[in-house]
N, C-alpha and C positions, 0 to 999 in steps of 0.2 A: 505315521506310515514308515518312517525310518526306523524304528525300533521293531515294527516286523518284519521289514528285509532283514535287515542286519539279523535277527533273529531265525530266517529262514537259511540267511548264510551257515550258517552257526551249525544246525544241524544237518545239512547238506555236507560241511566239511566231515559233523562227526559220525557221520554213516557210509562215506567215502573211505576205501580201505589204503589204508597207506602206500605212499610210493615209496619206495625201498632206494635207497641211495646210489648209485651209481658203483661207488669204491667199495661199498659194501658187498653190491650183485656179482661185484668184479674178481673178489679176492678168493681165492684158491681156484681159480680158472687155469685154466691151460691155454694160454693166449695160439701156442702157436698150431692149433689144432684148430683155429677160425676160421669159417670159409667166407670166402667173398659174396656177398648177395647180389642177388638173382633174382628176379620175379618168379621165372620159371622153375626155381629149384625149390623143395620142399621143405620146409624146419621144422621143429618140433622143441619143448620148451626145453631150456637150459643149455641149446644149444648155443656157439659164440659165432657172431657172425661180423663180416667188415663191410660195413659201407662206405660208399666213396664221398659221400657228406658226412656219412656222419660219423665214422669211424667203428669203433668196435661197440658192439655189444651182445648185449645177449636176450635171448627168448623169453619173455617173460609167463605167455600163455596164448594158445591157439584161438582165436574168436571167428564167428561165425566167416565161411562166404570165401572162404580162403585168405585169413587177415591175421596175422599175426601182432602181438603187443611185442615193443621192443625195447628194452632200458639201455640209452646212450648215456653218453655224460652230458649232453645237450637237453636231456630229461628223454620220457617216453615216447617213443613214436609207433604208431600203427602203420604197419607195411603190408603189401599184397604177396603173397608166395603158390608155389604151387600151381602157376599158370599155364 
């Protein structure tokens, strides 16, 4: 039974699209053009944003329901926008 978890891990990881590294998302940004987040303000991807937890990042992609993905150096975080 261990050997087909571990085997379903396996391919869960390899069908999971990569997370993209923080210093990577970061580089050739224009740090000082970030806005501070908002719930109520609206983002759009590749924008940079500053949160007060979490610091800087940026947009990675718009998901359903008003939910944005976000690449911190904390890793990703989904956020509400748009409210």
């Amino acid at each position: 039974m261990a050997v087909l978890a571990e085997e379903r891990l396996q391919r869960a990881a390899a069908k999971a699209a990569p997370i993209q590294s923080f210093d990577m998302v970061m580089s050739n940004r224009d740090i000082s053009k970030s806005r501070p987040y908002r719930a109520t303000e609206a983002f759009v991807p590749d924008d940079v944003l500053d949160h007060k937890t979490f610091g800087l990042g940026v947009v990675m992609k718009e998901l359903s329901g008003n939910k944005i993905e976000v690449c911190f150096q904390a890793g990703n975080k989904i956020l509400v926008h748009n409210r």
